[in-house]
Backbone as JSON Lines, residues from 0, in Angstrom:
{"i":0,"aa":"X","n":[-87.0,86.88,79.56],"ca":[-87.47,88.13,79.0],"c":[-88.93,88.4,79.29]}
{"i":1,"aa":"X","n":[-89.82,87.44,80.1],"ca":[-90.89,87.76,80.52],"c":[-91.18,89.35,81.6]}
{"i":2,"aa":"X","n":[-92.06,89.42,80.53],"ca":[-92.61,91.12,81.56],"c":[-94.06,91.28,82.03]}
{"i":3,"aa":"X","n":[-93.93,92.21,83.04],"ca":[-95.38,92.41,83.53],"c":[-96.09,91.4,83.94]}
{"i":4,"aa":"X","n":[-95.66,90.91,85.06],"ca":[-96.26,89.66,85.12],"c":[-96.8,89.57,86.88]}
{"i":5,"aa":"X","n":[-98.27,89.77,87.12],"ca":[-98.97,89.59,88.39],"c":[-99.19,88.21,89.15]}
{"i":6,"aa":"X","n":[-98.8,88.07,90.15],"ca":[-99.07,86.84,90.91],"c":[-99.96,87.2,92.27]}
{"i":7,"aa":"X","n":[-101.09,86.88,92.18],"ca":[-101.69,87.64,93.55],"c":[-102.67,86.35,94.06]}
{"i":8,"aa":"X","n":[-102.87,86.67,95.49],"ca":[-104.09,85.58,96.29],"c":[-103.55,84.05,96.28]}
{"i":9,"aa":"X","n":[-102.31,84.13,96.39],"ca":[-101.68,82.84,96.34],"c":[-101.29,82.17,97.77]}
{"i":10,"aa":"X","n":[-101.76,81.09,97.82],"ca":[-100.91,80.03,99.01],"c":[-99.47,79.4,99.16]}
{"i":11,"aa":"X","n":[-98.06,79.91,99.28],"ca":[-97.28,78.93,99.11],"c":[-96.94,78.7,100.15]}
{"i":12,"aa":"X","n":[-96.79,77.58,100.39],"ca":[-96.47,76.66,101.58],"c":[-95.83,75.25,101.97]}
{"i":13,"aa":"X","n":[-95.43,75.16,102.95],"ca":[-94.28,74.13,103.53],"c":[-93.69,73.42,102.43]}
{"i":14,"aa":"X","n":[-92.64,73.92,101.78],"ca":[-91.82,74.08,101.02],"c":[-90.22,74.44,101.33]}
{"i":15,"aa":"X","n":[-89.09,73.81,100.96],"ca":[-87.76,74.16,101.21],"c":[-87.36,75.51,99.91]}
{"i":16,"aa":"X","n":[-87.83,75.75,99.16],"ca":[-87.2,76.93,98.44],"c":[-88.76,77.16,97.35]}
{"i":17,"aa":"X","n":[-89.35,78.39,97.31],"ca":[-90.57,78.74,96.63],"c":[-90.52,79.15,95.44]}
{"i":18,"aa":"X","n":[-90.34,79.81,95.3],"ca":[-90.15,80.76,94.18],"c":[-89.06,81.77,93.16]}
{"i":19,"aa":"X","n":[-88.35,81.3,92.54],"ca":[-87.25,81.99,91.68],"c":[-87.57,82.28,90.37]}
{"i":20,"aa":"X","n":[-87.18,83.97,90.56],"ca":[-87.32,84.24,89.18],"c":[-86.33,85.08,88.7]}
{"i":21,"aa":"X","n":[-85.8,84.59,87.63],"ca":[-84.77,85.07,86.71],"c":[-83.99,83.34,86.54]}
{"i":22,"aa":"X","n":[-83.39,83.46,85.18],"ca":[-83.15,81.48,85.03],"c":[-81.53,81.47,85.17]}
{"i":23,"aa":"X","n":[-80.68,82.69,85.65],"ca":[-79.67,82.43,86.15],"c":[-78.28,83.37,86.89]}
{"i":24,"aa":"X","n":[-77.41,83.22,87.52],"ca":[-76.66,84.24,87.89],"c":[-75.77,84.76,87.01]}
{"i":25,"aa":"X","n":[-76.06,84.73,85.96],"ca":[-75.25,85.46,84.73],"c":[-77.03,85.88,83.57]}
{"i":26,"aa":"X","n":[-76.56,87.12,83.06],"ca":[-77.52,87.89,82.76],"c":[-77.81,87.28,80.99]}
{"i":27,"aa":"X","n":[-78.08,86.11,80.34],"ca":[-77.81,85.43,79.04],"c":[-79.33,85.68,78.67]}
{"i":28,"aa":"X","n":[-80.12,85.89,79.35],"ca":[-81.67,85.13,78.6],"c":[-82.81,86.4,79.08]}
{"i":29,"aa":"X","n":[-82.09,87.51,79.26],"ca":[-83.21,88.61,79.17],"c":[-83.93,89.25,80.82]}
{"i":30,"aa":"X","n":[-83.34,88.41,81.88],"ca":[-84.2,88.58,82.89],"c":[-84.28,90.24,83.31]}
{"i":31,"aa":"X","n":[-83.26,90.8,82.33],"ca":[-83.41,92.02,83.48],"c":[-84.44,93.06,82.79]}
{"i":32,"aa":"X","n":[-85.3,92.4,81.82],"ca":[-86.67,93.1,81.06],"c":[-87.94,92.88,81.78]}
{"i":33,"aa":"X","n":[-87.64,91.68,83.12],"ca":[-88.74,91.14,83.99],"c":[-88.86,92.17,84.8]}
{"i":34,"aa":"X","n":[-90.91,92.4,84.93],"ca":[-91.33,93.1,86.01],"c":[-92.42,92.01,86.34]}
{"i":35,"aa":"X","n":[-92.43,92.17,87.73],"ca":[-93.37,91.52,88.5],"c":[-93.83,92.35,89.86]}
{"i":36,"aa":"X","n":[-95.07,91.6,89.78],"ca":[-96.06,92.18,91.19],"c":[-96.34,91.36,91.91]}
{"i":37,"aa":"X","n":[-96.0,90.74,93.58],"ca":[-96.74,89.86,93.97],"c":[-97.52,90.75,94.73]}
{"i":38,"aa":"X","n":[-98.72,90.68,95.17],"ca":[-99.94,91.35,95.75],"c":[-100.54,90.04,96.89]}
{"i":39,"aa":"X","n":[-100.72,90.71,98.08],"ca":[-101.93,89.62,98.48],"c":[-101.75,87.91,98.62]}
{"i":40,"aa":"X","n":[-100.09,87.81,98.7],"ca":[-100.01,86.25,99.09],"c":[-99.74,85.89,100.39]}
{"i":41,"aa":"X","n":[-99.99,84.84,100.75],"ca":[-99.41,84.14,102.08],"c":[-98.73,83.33,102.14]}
{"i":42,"aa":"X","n":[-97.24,83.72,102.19],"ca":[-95.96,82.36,102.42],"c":[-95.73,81.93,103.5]}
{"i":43,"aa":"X","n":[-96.26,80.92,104.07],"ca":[-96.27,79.7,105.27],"c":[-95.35,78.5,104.85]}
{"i":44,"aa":"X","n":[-94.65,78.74,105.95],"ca":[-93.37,77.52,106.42],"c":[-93.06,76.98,105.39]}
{"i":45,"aa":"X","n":[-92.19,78.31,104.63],"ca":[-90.88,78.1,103.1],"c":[-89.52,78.31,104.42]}
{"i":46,"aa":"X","n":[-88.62,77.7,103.69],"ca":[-87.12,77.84,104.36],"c":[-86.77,79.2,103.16]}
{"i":47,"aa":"X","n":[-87.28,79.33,101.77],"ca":[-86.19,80.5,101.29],"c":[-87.13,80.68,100.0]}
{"i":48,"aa":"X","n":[-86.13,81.68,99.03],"ca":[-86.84,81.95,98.22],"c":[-88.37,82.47,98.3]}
{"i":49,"aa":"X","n":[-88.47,83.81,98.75],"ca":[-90.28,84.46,98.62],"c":[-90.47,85.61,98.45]}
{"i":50,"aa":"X","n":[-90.19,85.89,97.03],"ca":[-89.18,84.93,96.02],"c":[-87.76,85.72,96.06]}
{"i":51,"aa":"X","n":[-86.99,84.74,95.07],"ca":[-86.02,85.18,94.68],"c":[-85.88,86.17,93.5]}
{"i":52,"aa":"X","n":[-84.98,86.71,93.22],"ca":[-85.24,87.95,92.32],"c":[-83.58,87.96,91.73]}
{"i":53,"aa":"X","n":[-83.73,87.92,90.49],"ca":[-82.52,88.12,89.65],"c":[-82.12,88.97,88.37]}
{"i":54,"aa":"X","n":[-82.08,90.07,88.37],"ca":[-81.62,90.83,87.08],"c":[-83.36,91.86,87.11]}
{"i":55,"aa":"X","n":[-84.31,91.5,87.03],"ca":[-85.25,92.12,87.06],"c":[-86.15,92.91,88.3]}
{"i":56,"aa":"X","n":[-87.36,93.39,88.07],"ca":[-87.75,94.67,88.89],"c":[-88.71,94.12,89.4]}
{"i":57,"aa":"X","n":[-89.54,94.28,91.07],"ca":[-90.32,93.26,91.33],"c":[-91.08,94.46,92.23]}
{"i":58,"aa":"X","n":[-92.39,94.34,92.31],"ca":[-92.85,94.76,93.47],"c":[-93.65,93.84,94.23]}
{"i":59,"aa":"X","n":[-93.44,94.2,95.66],"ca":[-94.0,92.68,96.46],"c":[-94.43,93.61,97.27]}
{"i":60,"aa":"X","n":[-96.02,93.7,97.98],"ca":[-96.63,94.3,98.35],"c":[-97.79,93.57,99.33]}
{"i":61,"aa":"X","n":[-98.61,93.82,100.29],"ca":[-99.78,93.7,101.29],"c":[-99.79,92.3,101.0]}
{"i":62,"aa":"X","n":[-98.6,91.35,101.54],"ca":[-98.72,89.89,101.57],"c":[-97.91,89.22,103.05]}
{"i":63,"aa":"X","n":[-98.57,88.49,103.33],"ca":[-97.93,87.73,104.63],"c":[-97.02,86.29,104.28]}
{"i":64,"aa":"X","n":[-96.09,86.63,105.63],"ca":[-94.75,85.82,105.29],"c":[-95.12,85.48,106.74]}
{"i":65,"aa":"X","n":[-95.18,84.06,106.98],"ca":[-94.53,83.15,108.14],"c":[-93.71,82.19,108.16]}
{"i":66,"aa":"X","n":[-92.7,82.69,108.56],"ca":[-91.17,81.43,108.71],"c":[-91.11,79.98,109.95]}
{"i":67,"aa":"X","n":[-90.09,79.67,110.06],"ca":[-89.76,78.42,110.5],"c":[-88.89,79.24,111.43]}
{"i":68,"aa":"X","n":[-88.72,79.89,111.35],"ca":[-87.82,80.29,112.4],"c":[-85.86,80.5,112.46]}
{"i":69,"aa":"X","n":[-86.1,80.23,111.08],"ca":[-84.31,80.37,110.3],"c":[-84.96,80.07,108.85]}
{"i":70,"aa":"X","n":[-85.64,80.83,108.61],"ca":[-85.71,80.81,107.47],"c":[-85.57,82.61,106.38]}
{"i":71,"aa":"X","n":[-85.25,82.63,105.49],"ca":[-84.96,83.98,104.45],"c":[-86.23,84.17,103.91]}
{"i":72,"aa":"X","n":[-86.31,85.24,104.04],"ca":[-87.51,85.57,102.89],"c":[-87.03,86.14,101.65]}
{"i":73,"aa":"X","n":[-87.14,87.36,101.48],"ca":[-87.33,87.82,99.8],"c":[-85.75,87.97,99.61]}
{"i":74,"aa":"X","n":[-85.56,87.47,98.63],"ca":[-83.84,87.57,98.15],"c":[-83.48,88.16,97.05]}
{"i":75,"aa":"X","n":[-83.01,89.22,96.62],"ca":[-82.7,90.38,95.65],"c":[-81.3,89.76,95.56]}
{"i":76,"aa":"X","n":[-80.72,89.61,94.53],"ca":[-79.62,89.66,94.02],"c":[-79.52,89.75,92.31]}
{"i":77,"aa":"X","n":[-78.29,89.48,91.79],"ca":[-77.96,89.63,90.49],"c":[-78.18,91.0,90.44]}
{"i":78,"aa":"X","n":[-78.24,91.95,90.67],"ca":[-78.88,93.82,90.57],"c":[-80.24,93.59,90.06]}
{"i":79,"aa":"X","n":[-80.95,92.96,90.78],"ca":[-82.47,92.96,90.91],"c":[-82.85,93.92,92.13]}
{"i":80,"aa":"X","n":[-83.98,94.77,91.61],"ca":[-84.6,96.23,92.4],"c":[-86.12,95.42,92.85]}
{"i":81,"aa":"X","n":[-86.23,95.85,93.64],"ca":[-87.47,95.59,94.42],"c":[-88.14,96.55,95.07]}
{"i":82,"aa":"X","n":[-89.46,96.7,95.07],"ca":[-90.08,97.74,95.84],"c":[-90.75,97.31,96.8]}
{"i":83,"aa":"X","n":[-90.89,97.07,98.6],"ca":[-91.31,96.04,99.18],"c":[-92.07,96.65,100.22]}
{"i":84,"aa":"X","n":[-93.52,96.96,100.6],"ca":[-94.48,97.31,101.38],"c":[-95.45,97.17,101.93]}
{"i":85,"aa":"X","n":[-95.59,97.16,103.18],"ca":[-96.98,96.9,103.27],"c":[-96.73,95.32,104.06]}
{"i":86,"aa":"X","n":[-95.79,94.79,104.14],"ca":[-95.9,93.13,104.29],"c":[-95.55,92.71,105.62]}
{"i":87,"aa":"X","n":[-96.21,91.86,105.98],"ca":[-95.87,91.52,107.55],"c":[-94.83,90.27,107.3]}
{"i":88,"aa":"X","n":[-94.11,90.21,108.08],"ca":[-92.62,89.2,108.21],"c":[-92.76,88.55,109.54]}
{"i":89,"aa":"X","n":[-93.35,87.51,109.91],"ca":[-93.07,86.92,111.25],"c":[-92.27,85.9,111.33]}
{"i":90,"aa":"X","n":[-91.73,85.73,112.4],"ca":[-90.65,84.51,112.64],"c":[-89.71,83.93,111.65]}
{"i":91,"aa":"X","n":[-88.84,84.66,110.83],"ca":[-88.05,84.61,109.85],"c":[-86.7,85.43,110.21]}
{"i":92,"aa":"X","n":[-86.04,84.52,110.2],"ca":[-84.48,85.1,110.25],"c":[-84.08,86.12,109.69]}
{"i":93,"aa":"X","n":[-84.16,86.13,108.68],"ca":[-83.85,87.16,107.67],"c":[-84.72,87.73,106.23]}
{"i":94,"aa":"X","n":[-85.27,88.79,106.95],"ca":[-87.35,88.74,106.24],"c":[-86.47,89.43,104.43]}
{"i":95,"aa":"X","n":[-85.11,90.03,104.24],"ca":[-85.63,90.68,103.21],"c":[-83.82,90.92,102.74]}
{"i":96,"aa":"X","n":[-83.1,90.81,101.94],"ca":[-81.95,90.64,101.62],"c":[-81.37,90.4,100.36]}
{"i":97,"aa":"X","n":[-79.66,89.86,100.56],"ca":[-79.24,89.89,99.05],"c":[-77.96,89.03,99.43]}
{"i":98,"aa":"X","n":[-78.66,87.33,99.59],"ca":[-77.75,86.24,100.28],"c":[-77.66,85.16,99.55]}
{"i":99,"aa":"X","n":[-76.56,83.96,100.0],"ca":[-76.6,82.71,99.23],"c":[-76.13,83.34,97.59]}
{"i":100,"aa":"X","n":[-75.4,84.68,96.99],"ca":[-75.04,84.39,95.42],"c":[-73.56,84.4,95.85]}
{"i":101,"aa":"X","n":[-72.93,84.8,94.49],"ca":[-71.68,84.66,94.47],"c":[-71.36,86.37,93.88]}
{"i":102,"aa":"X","n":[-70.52,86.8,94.77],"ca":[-70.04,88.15,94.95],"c":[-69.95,88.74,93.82]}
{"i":103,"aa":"X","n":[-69.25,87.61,92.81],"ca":[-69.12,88.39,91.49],"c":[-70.21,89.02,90.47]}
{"i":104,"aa":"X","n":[-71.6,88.31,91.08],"ca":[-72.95,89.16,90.25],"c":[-73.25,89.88,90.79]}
{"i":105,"aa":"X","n":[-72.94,90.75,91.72],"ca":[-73.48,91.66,92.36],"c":[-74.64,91.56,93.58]}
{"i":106,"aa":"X","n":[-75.35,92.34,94.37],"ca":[-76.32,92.21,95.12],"c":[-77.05,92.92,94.45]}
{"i":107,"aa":"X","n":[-78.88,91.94,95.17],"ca":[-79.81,93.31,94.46],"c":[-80.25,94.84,95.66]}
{"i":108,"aa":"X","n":[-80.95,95.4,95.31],"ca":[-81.52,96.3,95.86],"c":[-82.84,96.55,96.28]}
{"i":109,"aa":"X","n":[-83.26,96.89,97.21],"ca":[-84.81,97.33,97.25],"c":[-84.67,98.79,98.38]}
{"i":110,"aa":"X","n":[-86.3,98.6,98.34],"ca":[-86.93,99.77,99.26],"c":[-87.89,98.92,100.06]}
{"i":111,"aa":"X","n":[-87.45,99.41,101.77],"ca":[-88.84,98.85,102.75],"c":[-88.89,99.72,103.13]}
{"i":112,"aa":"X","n":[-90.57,99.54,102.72],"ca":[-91.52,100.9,103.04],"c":[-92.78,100.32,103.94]}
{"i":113,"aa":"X","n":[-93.08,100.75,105.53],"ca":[-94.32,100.15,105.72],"c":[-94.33,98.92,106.07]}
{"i":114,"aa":"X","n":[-93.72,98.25,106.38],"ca":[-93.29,96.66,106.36],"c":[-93.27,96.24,108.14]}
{"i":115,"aa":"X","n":[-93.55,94.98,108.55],"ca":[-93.47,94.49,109.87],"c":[-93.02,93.33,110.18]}
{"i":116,"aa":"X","n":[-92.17,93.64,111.0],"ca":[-90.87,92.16,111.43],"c":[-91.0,91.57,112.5]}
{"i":117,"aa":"X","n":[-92.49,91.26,113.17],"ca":[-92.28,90.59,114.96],"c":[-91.79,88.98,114.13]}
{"i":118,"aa":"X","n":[-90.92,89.12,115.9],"ca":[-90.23,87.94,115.77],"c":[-89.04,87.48,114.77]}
{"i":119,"aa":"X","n":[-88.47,88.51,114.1],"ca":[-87.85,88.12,112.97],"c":[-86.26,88.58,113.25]}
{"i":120,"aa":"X","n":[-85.29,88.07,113.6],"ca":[-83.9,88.24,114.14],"c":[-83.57,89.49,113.18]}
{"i":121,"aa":"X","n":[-83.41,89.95,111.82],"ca":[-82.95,90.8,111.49],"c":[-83.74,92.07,110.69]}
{"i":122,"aa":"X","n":[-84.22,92.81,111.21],"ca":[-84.68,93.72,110.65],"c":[-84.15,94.57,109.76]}
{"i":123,"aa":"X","n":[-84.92,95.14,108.52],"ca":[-83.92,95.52,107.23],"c":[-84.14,96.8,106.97]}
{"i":124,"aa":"X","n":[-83.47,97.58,106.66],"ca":[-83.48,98.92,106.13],"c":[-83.36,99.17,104.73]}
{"i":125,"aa":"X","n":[-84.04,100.47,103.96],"ca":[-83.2,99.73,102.43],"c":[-82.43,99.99,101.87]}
{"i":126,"aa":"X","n":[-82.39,99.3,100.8],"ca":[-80.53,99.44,99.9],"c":[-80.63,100.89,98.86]}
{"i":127,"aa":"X","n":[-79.47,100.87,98.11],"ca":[-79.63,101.84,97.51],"c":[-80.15,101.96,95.92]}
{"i":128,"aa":"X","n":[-81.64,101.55,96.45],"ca":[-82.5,101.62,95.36],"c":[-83.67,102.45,95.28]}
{"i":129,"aa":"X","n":[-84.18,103.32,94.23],"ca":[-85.11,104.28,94.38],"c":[-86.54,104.02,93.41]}
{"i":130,"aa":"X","n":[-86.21,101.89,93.3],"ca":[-87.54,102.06,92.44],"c":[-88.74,102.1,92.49]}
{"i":131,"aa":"X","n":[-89.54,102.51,91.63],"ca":[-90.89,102.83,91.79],"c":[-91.56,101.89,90.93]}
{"i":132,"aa":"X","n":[-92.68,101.03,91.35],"ca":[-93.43,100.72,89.76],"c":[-94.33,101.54,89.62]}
{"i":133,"aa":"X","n":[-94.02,101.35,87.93],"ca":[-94.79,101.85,87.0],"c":[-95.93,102.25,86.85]}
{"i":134,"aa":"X","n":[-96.86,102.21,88.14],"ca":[-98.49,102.14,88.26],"c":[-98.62,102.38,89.32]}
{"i":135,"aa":"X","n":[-99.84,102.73,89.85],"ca":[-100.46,103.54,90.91],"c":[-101.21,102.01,91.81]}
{"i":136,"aa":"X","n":[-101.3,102.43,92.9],"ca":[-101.76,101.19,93.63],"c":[-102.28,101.43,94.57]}
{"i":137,"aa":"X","n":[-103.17,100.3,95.3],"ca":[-103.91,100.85,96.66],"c":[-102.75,99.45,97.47]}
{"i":138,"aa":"X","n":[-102.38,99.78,98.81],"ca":[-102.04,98.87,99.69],"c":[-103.14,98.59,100.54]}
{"i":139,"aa":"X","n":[-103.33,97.07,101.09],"ca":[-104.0,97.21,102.69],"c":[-102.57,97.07,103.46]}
{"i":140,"aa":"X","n":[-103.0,97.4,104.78],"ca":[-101.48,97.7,105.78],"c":[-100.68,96.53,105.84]}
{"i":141,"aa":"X","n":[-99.57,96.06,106.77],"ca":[-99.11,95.04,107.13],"c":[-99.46,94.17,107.98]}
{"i":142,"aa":"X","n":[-100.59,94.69,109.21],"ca":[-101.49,94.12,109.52],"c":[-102.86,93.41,109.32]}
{"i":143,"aa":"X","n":[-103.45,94.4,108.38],"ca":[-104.92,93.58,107.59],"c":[-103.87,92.24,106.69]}
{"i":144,"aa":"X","n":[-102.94,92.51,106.18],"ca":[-102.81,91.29,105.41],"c":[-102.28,90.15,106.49]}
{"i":145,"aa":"X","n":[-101.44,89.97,107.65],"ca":[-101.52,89.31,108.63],"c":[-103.28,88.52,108.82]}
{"i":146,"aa":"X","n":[-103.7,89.45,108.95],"ca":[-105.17,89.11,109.59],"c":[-106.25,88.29,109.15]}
{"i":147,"aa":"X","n":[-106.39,88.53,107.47],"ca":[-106.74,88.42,106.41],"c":[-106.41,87.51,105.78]}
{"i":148,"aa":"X","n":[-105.09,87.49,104.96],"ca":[-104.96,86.2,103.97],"c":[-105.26,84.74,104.41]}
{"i":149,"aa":"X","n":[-104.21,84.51,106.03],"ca":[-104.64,83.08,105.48],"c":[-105.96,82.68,105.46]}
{"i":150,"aa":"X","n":[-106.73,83.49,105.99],"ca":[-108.62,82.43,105.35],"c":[-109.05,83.09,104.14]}
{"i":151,"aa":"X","n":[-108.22,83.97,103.24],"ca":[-108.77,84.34,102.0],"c":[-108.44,84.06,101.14]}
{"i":152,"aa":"X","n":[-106.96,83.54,100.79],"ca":[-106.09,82.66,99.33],"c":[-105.81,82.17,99.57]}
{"i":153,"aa":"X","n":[-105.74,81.59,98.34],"ca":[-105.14,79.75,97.99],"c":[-106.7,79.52,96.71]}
{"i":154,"aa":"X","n":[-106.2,78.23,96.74],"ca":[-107.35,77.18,95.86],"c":[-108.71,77.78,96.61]}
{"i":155,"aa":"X","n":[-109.66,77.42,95.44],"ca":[-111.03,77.65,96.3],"c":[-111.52,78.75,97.01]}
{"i":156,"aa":"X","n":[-110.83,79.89,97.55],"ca":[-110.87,81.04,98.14],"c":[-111.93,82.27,97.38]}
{"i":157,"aa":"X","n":[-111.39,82.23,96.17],"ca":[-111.86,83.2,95.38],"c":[-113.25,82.9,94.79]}
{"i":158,"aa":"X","n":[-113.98,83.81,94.38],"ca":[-115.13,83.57,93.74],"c":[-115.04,84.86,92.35]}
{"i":159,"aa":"X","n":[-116.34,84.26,91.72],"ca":[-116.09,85.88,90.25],"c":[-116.28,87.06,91.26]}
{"i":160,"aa":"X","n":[-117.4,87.25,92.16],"ca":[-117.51,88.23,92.55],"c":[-115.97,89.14,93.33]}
{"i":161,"aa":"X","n":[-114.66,88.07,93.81],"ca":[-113.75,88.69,94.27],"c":[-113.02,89.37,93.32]}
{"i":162,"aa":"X","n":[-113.15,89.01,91.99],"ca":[-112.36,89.67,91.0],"c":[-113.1,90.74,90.2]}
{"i":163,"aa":"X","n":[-114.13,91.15,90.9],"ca":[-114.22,92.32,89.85],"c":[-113.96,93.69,90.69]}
């Protein structure tokens, strides 16, 4: 039942599965009250999960994804909506989807808006979802965040002056 919840300037890396959120494929414990923002991360050599998304609403925005080369990126299922822009996808099998559940929970949905796939075997169009979050936002493109993150997040990166 967690809501509103920002994850930004983050490093995840060489890792077999990153990030899941919602605690299961049956809807018992509230997930579909979850909103989230990832902003501004860099996922380096994950096989899956970035992230996963279950029952709740996510926006994932001006962050870089580099794969292994068969690896999934963002996974929508359980009728989890996603709003997804701005993000560069390199060398990843399958940069953006609704794979690995079981038919009977449904798939999720998103929107790619703005988004860049070199190197990435399947390029995605989006589902039939029209969500918006809740708030107004600035993007940088799919390229400045390519360009940019990895020498700007993770540990140590940030200073006070980056957060104000």
């Amino acid at each position: 039942g967690a809501a509103f919840i920002t994850i930004s300037n983050c490093y995840f890396h060489d890792t077999w599965k990153a990030c899941l959120c919602g605690s299961s494929d049956t809807q018992e414990n509230g997930d579909s009250k979850m909103r989230l923002t990832f902003y501004k991360n860099y996922w380096d050599g994950i096989n899956s999960r970035q992230p996963m998304i279950r029952y709740g609403k996510a926006h994932i925005f001006s962050s870089y994804f580099y794969g292994n080369g068969d690896s999934t990126g963002i996974n929508c299922r359980c009728e989890a909506e996603a709003h997804i822009d701005n993000n560069y996808f390199e060398n990843i099998k399958t940069p953006i989807g609704s794979y690995n559940g079981d038919e009977k929970y449904h798939t999720g949905k998103w929107v790619n808006k703005d988004n860049e796939f070199p190197g990435c075997d399947n390029s995605v169009a989006s589902s039939s979802t029209k969500y918006q979050p809740p708030y107004e936002w600035t993007a940088i493109s799919a390229e400045e965040a390519k360009a940019t993150l990895p020498d700007s997040v993770g540990i140590g990166k940030l200073t006070a002056e980056d957060l104000k």
